[in-house]
N, C-alpha and C positions, 0 to 999 in steps of 0.2 A: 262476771263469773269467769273463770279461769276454765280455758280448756284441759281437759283431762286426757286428751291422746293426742299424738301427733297428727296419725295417717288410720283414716278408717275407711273401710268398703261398705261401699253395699253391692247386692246379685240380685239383679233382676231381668225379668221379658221387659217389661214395661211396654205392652198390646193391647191399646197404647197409654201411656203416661197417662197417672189421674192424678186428682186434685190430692186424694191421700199418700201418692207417691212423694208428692213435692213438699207436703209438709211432715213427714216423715223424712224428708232427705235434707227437710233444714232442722226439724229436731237431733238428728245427728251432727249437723255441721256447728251443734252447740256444746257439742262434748270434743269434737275436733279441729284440729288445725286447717287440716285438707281432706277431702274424700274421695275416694275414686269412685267407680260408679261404672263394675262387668255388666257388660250389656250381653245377656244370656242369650243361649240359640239363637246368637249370631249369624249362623249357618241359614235358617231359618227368612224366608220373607215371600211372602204373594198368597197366604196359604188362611184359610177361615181363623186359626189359633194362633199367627202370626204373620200379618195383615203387613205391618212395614218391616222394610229392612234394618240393620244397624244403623247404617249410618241416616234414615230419617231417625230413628228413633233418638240418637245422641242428639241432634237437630232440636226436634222436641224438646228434651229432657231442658239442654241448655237454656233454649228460648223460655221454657217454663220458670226456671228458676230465676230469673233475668239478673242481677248485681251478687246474686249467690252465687251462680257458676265459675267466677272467677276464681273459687279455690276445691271448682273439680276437676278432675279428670277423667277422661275414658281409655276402659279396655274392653277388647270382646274377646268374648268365650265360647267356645263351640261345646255342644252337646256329644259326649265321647262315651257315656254309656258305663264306665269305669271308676269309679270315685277317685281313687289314689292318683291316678291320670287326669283326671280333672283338676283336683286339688294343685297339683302339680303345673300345669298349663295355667291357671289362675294368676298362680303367686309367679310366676316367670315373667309373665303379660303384662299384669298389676302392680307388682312391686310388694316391696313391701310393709305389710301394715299391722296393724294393733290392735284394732276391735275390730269384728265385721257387724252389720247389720241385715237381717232376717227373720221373715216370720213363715218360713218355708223350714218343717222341718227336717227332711234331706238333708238342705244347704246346712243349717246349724250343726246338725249331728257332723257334716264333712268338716265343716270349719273349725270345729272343737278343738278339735288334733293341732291346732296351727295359731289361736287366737283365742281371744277374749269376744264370746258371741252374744249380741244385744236383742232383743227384739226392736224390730221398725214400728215406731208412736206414733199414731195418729188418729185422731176422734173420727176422722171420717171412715164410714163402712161400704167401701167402694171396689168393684169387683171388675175387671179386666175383661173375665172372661164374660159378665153380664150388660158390660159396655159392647163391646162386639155382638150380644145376640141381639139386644137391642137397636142398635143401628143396621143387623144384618135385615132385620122387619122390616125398615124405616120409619122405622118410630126416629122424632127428633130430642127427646128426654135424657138419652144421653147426653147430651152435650153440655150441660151442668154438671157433669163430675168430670167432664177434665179443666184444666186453664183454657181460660178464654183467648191467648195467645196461641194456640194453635188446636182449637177448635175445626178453625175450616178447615185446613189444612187435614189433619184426619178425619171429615168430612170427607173429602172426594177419596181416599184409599176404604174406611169404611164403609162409605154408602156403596161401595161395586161390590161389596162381599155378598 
């Protein structure tokens, strides 16, 4: 199958990376050539709703995708409160690209204005923020929705929340 875009985004926390991030972020790397991959509220780390920093989180994401990463890239994004300012700091950081990918609708409604905006695929129904409440219990159940690759690893930053 031929790819249909050059350069696609996606915008996410990823706190932290799940199993339906990753296959959401390879279901896009089939409509594109390369992807980048804003690592949102970047600003953001040590906190119950954002647990790691950016740079574990790029960490993760890469090691997640393992021989797919080779055609992402990253950029962070900080939280500006502003749309048009956001939107703006994205695409300077990022570069530029063709379709975005989101199922945040904010993000879509911002990206409209600028792109081709897809919803992110994925059969799994897997929640970030009920990975975190889970593991803040210490319940061990979460650890089946992320990649087994960096399981422990978020492990010792979620198990102290």
């Amino acid at each position: 199958m031929r790819r249909k875009f050059g350069k696609g985004l996606i915008v996410g926390r990823f706190q932290p990376i799940h199993k339906g991030h990753v296959e959401a972020i390879r279901n896009a790397l089939k409509e594109c050539e390369e992807m980048t991959i804003a690592i949102g509220s970047a600003q953001e780390k040590g906190t119950g709703r954002n647990p790691f920093s950016a740079r574990e989180r790029k960490k993760m994401i890469a090691k997640s995708l393992g021989k797919d990463a080779k055609r992402v890239s990253f950029c962070e994004i900080i939280d500006y409160g502003n749309d048009p300012k956001w939107r703006k700091a994205l695409i300077r950081k990022c570069g530029k690209f063709e379709v975005a990918y989101s199922n945040n609708g904010h993000v879509r409604k911002v990206l409209k204005k600028v792109c081709e905006v897809k919803p992110m695929v994925s059969h799994f129904r897997i929640s970030g923020t009920e990975i975190r409440k889970t593991a803040a219990k210490g319940k061990k159940e979460w650890k089946k929705s992320v990649p087994k690759e960096i399981a422990n690893e978020a492990e010792k930053k979620l198990g102290r929340q």
